[in-house]
N, C-alpha and C positions, 0 to 999 in steps of 0.2 A: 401904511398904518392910519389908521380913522380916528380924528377926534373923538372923543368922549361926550357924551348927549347926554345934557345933565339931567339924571334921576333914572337913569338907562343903568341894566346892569346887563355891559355886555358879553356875550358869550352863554347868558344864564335865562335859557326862557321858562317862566313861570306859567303852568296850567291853572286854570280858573274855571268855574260856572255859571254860566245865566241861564236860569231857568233850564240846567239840565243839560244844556247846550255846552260844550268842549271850548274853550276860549283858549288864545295865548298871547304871552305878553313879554314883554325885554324890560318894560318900568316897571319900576319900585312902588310908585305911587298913581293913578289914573285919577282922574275925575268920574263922577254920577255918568255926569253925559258922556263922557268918551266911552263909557264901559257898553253903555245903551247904545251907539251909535254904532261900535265896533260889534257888536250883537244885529246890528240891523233893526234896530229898534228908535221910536221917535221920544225925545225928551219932553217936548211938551205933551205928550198924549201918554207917557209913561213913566211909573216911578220905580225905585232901585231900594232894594231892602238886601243886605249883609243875612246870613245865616248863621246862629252863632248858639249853639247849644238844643239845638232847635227853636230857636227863635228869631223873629224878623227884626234884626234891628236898622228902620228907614235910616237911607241915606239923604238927609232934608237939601240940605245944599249941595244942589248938583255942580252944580263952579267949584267946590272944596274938595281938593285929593284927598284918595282912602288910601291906603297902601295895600296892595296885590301880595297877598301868600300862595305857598303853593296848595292846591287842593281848596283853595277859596271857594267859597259858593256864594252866589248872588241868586235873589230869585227877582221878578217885576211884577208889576200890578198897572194896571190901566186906571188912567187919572178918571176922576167922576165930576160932573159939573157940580163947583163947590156953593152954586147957589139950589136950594130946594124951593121949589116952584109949588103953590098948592096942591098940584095932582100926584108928586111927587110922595112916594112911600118910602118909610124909617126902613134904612137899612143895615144902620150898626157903626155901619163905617164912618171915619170924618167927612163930612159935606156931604153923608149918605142921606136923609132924610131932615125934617122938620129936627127943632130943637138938640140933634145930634152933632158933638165940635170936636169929639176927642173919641180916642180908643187905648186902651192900654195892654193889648195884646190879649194873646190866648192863653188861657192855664188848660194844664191838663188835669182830667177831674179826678187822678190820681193824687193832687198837691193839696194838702192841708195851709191855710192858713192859721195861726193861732192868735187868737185876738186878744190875747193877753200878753201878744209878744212885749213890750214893752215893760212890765210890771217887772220889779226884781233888778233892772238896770242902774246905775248909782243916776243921778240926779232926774229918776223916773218919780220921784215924790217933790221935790222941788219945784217939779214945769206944771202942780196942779194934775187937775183928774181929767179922764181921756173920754169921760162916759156923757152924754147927757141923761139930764134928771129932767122932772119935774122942779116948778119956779119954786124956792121957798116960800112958804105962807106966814 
């Protein structure tokens, strides 16, 4: 009989995704990089994003366990040099281009945002107005 491999569930291997790719696994939880590595994939030249409603949600800390379900999906992206160089063209992405640091994902142009969401909420008149004006004169 075999010890017990803490965070191992044995007897139970869980199916996963990277990038479409068939994974398996006996832990509960992996790290960013194990998940890349056991992909055949490099950590520092690649990053690891969750799929979760169809959306990429990045895995930032590759040292920090995620926990493995079954039918998980992982997709990757190849890391970009996060300094832009003059020659260098905007690309969207974080560290993609001139003055570009952040992304906040894709919508689909299906999604309505309402910009009044707010209004009608209880202490929506308390916190002041959400609009700019013109300076009073």
């Amino acid at each position: 009989m075999s010890e017990k491999v803490p965070g191992e569930k044995p007897g139970t291997t869980t199916h996963y995704t990277v990038d479409g790719s068939l994974q398996t696994t006996t832990l509960e939880a992996m790290t960013p990089r194990e998940i890349l590595q056991d992909a055949g994939l490099d950590p520092q030249t690649h990053s690891l994003s969750r799929v979760e409603g169809g959306q990429r949600i990045p895995c930032d800390d590759v040292n920090r366990p995620v926990p493995i379900w079954e039918h998980e999906q992982f997709v990757t992206s190849e890391k970009e040099d996060r300094v832009a160089g003059p020659d260098k063209k905007e690309s969207g992405w974080p560290g993609g281009g001139r003055g570009r640091t952040d992304v906040t994902g894709v919508i689909s142009d299906k999604i309505r945002v309402d910009p009044d969401l707010t209004e009608g909420h209880p202490g929506y008149q308390d916190s002041g107005g959400s609009e700019m004006g013109p300076p009073e004169r």
